[in-house]
N, C-alpha and C positions, 0 to 999 in steps of 0.2 A: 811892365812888371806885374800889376794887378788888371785883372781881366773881368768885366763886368759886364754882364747880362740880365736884363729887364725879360720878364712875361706878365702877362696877366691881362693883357690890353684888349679892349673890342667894346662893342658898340650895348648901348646899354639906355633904357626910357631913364626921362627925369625921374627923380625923387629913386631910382636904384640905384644899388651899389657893386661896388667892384674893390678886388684887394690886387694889387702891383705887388707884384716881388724882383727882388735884386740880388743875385748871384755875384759876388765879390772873390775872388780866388786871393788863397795869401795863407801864413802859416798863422799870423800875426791882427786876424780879423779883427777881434776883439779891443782894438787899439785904433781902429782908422773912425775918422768924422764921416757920417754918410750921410746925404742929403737927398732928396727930388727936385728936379728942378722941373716947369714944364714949359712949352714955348708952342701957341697957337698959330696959325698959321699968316702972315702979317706982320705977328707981335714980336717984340725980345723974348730972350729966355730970361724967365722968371723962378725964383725961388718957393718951392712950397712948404716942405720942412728941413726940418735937420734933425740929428739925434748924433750925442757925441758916446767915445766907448763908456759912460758909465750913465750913459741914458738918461741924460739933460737932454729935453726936445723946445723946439723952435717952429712956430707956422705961422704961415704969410696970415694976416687978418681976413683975408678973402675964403680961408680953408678952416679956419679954428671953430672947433665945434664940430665939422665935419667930419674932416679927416683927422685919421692918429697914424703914425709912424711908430715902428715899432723894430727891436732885433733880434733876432738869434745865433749867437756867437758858434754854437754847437754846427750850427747846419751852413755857417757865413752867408746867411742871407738878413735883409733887410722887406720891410714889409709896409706898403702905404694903406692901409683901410681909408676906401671911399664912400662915405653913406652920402646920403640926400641930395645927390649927384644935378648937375645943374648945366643947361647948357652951354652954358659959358665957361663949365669948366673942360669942355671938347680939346684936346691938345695930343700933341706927342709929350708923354711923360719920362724924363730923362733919371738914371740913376749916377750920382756921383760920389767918388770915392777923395780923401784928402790925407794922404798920409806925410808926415814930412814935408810938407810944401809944393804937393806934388800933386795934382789933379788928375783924375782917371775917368774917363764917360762909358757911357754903355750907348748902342745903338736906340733906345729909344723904342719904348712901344705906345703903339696910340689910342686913344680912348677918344672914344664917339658918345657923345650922351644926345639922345634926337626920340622925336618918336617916330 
């Protein structure tokens, strides 16, 4: 029912940044909890933030400081700003949607931090 789409991904030196966007389809955007979640190659998937529709936000302590999440109801997208970007944060970064009880993914784009 909701169709979700990540861009913004590619390879990027330490200490640079990068902003993720998430394309949410829906009449009703403004209502759904939208998170990041990211999952490096190895690892489980992991939670990075969250923001609910009246823009309470949530980050994993590994990202706070760094990253903000952010939304725009007008345009149904969601936005992760990444500054001081770090190796270890290398992953496929996933966009998820939660409306009703009901979980939606996006295919995942992926972010390279390397020099």
């Amino acid at each position: 029912q909701v169709h979700v789409v990540e861009s913004g991904g590619g390879l990027v030196q330490p200490g640079g940044s990068l902003r993720l966007s998430c394309f949410a389809s829906g009449s009703v955007f403004s209502t759904y909890v939208m998170a990041w979640h990211r999952q490096a190659a190895g690892n489980q998937r992991e939670l990075v933030a969250t923001i609910t529709s009246v823009g309470s936000t949530y980050y994993a302590d590994s990202v706070k400081g760094r990253f903000t999440i952010s939304r725009d109801n007008a345009k149904n997208t969601v936005y992760l700003q990444m500054n001081s970007l770090k190796p270890e944060d290398t992953s496929v970064y996933y966009c998820n949607v939660r409306v009703s009880g009901v979980e939606y993914w996006g295919k995942g784009t992926l972010v390279t931090v390397s020099s």
